[in-house]
Every structure is written in structure tokens, then in C-alpha cells.
N, C-alpha and C positions, 0 to 999 in steps of 0.2 A: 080189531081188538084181539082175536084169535091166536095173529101174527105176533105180536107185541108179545101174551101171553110165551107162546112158543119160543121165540126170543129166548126170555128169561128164563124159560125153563133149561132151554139148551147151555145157556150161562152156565146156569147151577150145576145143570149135568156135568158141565167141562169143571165147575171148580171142584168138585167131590171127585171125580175123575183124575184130579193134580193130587188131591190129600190124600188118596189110596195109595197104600203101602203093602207091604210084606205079599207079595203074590207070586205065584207060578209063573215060568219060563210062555204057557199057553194063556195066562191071564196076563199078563204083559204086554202078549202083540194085542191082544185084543182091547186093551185100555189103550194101547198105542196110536189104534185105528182109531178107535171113536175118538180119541181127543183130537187128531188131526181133521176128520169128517168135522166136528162140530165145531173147530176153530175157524173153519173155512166159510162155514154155514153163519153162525155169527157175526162173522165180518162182513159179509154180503149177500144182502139179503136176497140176491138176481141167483145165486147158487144154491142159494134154500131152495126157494120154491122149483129148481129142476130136479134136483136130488135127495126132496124130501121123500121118495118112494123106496128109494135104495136104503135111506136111510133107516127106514121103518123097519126093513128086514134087520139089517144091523142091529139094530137095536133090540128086537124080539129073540136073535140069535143069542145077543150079551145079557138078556135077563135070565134065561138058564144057564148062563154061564156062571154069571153073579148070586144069583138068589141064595144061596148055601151061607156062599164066605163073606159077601157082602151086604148085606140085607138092606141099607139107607143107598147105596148106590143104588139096588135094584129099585125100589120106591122110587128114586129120582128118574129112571128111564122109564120107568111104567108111566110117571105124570108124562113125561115127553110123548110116549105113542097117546094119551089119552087124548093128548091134543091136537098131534097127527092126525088123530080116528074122526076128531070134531069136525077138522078142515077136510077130512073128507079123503084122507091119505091112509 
């Protein structure tokens, strides 16, 4: 169920990650990164469960990145590690 959950969330992440616009040259690579992480992550699901650790950082790194200028992207990565944190990552 967790998985599934996680899943969806990282969806969401990647599509609110495609709608964000007007950003800095250092918010750019950094949207860059996660959307290819979490395209990869969503498609298979044998590369989530290796690199959902690395992930975690990543993403804990891109909520202060986020939280200022983006505040619904950063809610959408906070549900994602919350679910990370559930599975135990």
C-alpha cells in the first residue's frame, strides 16, 4: 500500500515539477535533477526501491531550496519523504 502510495506521490511531484516556471539558473538544475530521478523512479519500480535513500537526501536538500519561492512544490516533496520515512527510508 505504502508503495503504491509513494508511487503517486512521486507522480505528483514530477507533474508540479513540469508546471514550475520562472526560476533561477541554481533552481533549474535542481528541478532538472529531480524530475529525471523521479521519471526513472516511476517507471521502475526495481530502481525505486535501490535509490530511494539517495533520493531522500535529494529531496530534503530541494525543500530548502524550494520553500521560499515555491511553497506547493515544497508540500509535494515533504508528502514524498513522509512516505519515504513510513517505509523506513
Amino acid at each position: 500500500m505504502e508503495k503504491q502510495r509513494l508511487s503517486e506521490l512521486l507522480q505528483q511531484l514530477h507533474e508540479e515539477l513540469e508546471q514550475t516556471e520562472s526560476v533561477d539558473e541554481s533552481t533549474g538544475e535542481v528541478l532538472a535533477d529531480l524530475k529525471n530521478d523521479i521519471g526513472r523512479l516511476v517507471q521502475d519500480e526495481a530502481t525505486m526501491e535501490k535509490e530511494q535513500e539517495g533520493l531522500t537526501e535529494r529531496l530534503s536538500d530541494a525543500v530548502g531550496h524550494f520553500e521560499e519561492d515555491h511553497p506547493k512544490l515544497t508540500i509535494v516533496i515533504q508528502h514524498v519523504l513522509d512516505s519515504l520515512a513510513r517505509m523506513g527510508f
